[in-house]
C-alpha positions, 0 to 999 in steps of 0.5 A: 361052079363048073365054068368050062363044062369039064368034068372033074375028077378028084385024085384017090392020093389026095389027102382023106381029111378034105385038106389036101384035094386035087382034081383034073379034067381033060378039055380040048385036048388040056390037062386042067388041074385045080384044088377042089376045095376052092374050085372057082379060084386059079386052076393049072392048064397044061398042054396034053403032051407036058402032062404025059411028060409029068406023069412019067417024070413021077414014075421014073422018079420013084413016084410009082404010086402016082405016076400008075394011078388012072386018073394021072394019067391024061 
């Protein structure tokens, strides 16, 4: 159920067996990041700007693949 009216978009990294699934929605200005198996439970909320700083700390650390991906970024 689609609670906030965000749309959703699953990570192309998370897992091909279904088990492993993430996905984010951007909303006022908030990063918003829950598993999609299970997409009523808790979700993660960040501020637009912390997300940015995540997304490079990827990128930076060796997590090129990550961090360059569209969807990672906010």
């Amino acid at each position: 159920m689609n609670r906030d009216n965000a749309r959703w978009s699953k990570s192309s990294y998370s897992g091909g067996s279904g088990t492993e699934c993430v996905e984010i929605a951007v909303l006022n200005r908030r990063v918003r990041v829950r598993d999609s198996k299970d997409p009523g439970r808790s979700r993660l909320d960040f501020a637009i700007g912390t997300w940015g700083e995540f997304a490079a700390s990827l990128r930076q650390s060796g997590g090129e693949e990550a961090g360059a991906h569209g969807r990672l970024e906010a």
